[in-house]
N, C-alpha and C positions, 0 to 999 in steps of 0.2 A: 849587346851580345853577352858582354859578362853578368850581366844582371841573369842573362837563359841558365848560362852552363854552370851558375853557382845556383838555380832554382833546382836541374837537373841534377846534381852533385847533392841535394838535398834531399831528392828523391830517392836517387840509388843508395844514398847512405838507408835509407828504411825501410828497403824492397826486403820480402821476404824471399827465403831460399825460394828457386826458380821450382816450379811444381807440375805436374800431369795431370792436367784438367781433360783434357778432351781427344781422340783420334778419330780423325777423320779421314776416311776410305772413301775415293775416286770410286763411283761402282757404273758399269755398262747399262742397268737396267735396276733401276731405284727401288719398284715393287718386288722385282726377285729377290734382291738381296736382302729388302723389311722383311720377306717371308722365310729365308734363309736364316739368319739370326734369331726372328721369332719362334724358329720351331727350334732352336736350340734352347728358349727358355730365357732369352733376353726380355727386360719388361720394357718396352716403349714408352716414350713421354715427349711430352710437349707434339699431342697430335694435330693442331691449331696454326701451327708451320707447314707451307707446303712448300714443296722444292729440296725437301731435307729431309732424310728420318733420324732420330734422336733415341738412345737407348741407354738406361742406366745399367753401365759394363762394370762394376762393381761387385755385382751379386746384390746386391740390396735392395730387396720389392718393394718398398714403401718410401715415397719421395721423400727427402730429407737434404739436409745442408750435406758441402762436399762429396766427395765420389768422384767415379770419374765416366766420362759420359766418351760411348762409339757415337760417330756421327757417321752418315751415307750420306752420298751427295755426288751430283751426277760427275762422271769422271774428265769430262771436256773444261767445265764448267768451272771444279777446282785445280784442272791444273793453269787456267786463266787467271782465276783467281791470287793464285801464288806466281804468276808472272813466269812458268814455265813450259815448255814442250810437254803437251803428255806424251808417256810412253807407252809402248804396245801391251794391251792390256795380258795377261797372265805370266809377263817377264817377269822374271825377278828384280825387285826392287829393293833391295839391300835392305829390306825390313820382314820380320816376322814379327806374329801378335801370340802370347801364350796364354794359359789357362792351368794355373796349377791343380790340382787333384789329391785330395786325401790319400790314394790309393791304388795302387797296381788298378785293381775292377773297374775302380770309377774311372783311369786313363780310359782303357777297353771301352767303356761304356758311352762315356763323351764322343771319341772316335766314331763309331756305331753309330751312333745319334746325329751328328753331321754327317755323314755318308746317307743316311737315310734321308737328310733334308737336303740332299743335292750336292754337297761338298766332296770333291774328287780324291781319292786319295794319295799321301806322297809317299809315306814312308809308315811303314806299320810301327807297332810300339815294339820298343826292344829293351835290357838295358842298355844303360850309358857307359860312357869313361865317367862319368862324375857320381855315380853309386845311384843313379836315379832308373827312371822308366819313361820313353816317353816316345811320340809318334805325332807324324805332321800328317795335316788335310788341310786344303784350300778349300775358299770360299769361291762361290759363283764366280769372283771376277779374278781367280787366281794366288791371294791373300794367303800365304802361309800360313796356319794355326798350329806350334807346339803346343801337343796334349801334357802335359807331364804331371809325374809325380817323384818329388825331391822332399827327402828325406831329413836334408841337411837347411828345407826352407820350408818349415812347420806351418799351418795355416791356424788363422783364429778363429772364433764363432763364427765367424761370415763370411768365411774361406777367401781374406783376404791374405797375402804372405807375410811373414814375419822374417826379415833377415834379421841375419844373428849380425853382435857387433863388428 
């Protein structure tokens, strides 16, 4: 046993910072919600999986190393998986998913564009307390989405965020 926990003691000494690879959403009905995402302009990948849909949530249309990938996957299924009770689908579940925006329009416009592909609204865009813009809409199975646009959290070519130090 000491020979394990000085193997694993050698590992963790050269684990890199913990990272966000992947979110994966519980969804009611698997085809709604690929079709859901897809009309918001999500590119799908890895279509050769079934049982899963897999979408590069990045922004980046052309498959490439790192990113970070939304997964769908049926909602019974993974809360089994994780060895837990599901809960009643459209409760709140102590998580939101966000989407930052260039710009007051583009918030508006994103909003708009989910509502149009089925997503319910929660909260229209307003300002903030934090000098920002911003408005929630769920997805088909409930899933919070902050639209925002923050000022103080600039975006790069690929409208990915840039926190300041």
């Amino acid at each position: 046993m000491a020979g394990r926990r000085g193997a694993v003691a050698d590992v963790e000494a050269s684990l890199p910072p913990l990272a966000l690879s992947l979110v994966t959403l519980g969804v009611a009905d698997l085809a709604a919600s690929a079709a859901f995402y897809g009309a918001l302009g999500m590119v799908r990948r890895d279509r050769a999986t079934t049982g899963v849909v897999f979408f590069q949530a990045d922004g980046r249309r052309q498959p490439g190393a790192g990113g970070v990938v939304l997964a769908l996957y049926p909602r019974h299924e993974l809360a089994a998986d994780a060895g837990v009770i599901p809960g009643r689908p459209g409760s709140f579940g102590g998580i939101a998913l966000a989407c930052n925006r260039s710009s007051r329009a583009e918030v508006d416009a994103t909003l708009a564009r989910a509502m149009a592909a089925g997503g319910r609204p929660l909260r229209p865009a307003q300002d903030t307390f934090w000098g920002g813009y911003s408005g929630y809409v769920a997805d088909p199975d409930g899933y919070p989405w902050e639209i925002a646009h923050n000022p103080g959290f600039p975006l790069d070519s690929e409208g990915r965020v840039i926190l300041p130090e």
